[in-house]
N, C-alpha and C positions, 0 to 999 in steps of 0.2 A: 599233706605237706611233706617237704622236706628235710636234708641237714643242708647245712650253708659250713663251711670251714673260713674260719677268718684267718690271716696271718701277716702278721707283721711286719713289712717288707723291709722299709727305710725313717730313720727318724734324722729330722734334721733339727736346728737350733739357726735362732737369729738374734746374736749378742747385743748386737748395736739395738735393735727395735726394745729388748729385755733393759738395756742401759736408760732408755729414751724414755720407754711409756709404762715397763713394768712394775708393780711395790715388789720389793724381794719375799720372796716363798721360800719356805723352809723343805717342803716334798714338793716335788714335781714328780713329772710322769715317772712311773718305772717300767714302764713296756719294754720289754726287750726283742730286738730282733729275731724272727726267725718262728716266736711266739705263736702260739695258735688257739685257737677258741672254736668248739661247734656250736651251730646255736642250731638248735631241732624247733621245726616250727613256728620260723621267726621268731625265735624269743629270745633275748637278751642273756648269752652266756654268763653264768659265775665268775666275776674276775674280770669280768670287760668293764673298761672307764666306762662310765657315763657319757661324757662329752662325744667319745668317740663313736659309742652306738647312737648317740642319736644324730652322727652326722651318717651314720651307713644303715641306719635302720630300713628308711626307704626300700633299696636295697635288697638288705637279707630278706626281707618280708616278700616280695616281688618273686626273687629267685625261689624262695621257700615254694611257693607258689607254681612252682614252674615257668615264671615269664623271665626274658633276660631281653637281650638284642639290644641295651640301654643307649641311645641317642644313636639308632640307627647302624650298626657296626661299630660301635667305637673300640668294643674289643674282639681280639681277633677270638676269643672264647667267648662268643656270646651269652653263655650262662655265668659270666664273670665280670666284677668291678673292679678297679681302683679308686679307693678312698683315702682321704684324708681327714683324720681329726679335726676339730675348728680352732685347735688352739694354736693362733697367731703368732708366738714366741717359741713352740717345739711341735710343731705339727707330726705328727706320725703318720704314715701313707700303709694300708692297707690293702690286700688282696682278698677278696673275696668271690669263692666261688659255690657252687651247688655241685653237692658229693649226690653222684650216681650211686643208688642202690645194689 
């Protein structure tokens, strides 16, 4: 198998949804852009949220693998994803690709 490099693209926030439906949190995410993470052999880097590997594990596990091409072309790097965290109120968007040896 292989390495997968994750990183951190864009974080967004959605006040109003956070005012409506959220309890107030003391920590929230602290990813920062730009952020990177290897994970060697699909497995879940040091320091990666929870929520967020398991919304990319899929994924890094596949690429790890060497399979990409995910929903037919969707990227123009076939060995690469854009993901997103699941959290509803600061979602973080992801790039994920498979590091050529």
């Amino acid at each position: 198998m292989s390495k997968v490099r994750i990183t951190a693209i864009r974080r967004t926030e959605y006040p109003d949804l956070m005012a409506q439906y959220e309890n107030p949190i003391e920590h929230a995410c602290e990813v920062q852009i730009g952020q990177e993470w290897i994970s060697s052999d699909g497995v879940k880097p040091n320091g990666m949220c929870n929520a967020a590997w398991y919304s990319m594990r899929p994924f890094v596990e596949s690429l790890a693998r060497g399979k990409g091409n995910f929903y037919d072309g969707w990227m123009k790097n076939p060995m690469s994803a854009m993901i997103s965290c699941n959290d509803g109120f600061r979602p973080v968007s992801y790039h994920i690709e498979l590091i050529e040896d």
